[in-house]
C-alpha positions in Angstrom: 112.6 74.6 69.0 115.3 71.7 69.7 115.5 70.2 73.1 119.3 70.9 73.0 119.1 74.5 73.5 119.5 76.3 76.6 117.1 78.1 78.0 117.8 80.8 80.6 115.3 83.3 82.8 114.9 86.7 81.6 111.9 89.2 82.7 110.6 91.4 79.9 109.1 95.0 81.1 107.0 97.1 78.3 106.1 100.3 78.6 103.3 100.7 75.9 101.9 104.1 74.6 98.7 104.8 76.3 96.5 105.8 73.3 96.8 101.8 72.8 94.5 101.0 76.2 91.2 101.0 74.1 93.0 98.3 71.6 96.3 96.6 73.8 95.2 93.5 72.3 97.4 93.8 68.7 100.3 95.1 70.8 100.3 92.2 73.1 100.0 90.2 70.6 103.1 91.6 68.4 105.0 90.9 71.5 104.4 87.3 71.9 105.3 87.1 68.2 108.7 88.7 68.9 109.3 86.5 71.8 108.1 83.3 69.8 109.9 84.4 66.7 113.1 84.7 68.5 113.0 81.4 70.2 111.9 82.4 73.8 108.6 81.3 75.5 106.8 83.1 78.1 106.1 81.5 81.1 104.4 84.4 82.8 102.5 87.4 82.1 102.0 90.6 84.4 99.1 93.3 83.7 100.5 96.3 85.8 97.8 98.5 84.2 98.4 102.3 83.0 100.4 104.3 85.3 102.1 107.6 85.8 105.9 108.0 84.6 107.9 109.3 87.0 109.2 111.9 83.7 107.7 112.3 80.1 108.7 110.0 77.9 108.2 110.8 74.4 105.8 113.8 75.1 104.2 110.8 77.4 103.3 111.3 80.5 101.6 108.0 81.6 102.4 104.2 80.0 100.9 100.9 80.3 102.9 98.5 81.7 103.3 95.0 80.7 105.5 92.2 82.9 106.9 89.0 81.1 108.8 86.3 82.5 110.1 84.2 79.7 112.7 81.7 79.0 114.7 82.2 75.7 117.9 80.8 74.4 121.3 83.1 74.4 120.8 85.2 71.1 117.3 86.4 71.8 117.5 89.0 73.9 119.6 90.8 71.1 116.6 89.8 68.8 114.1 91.1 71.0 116.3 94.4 71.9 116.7 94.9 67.9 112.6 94.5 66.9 111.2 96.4 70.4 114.5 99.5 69.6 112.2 100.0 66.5 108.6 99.0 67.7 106.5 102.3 67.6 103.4 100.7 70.2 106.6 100.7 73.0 107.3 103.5 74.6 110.3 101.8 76.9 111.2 98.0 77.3 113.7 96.7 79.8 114.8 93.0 79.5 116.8 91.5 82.3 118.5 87.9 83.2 117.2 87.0 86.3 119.5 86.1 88.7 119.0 82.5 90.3 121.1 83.1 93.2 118.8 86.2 94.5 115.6 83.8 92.9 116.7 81.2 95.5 117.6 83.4 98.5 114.2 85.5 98.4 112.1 82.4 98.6 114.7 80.8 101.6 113.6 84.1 102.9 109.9 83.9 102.2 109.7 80.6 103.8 111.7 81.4 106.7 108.9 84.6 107.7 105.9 82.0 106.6 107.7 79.8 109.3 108.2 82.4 111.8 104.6 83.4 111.0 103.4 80.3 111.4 105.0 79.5 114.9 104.2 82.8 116.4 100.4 81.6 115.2 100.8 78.2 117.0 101.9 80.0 120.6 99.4 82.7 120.3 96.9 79.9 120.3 98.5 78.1 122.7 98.1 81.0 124.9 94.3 81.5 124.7 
């Protein structure tokens, strides 16, 4: 892939048939071919396990869901929408650009409550 590229965010969720739990491995791996064929990398990977849908889905009442984080250039999520519209081991996919703003201002907040955590952990010693 060239350097000059850019790469933006995206999270990749897959709902996969649940007949496939016994063998997940091929359909995992079909994934990551889509991604990699389409120019996108993924950076992480999320087992959510099989769980209940909150409707049936075609005549499926469970799925197993899959989480990706991945970076891809601008024409692959069109790419990966196209090859997962006509996938048969995907039950549903949703594929989202994650926004960097909200990214930033939930770990400001994160840190603020590990702060705020931390401080009320310092007095409460103090205390004692």
């Amino acid at each position: 892939m060239p350097e000059n590229i850019n790469l933006s965010e995206y999270e990749l969720v897959v709902l996969f048939r649940p007949a496939l739990e016994a063998k997940i491995e091929a359909p995992l791996k079909n994934v990551a071919k889509i991604i990699a064929d389409a120019g996108g990398k993924i950076t992480a990977e999320d087992d959510w396990g099989r769980r209940e849908l909150a409707y049936k889905i075609a005549n499926e009442t469970h799925a197993i869901y899959r989480v990706y984080t991945l970076d891809l250039p601008t024409s692959a999520p069109q790419e990966i929408s196209n090859v997962l519209n006509i996938t048969d081991d995907t039950i549903r996919y949703l594929l989202t650009k994650v926004d960097q703003k909200a990214k930033a201002a939930l770990a400001e907040e994160k840190s603020r409550r590990n702060k705020s955590a931390e401080a009320s952990e310092k007095d409460e010693t103090s205390e004692e």
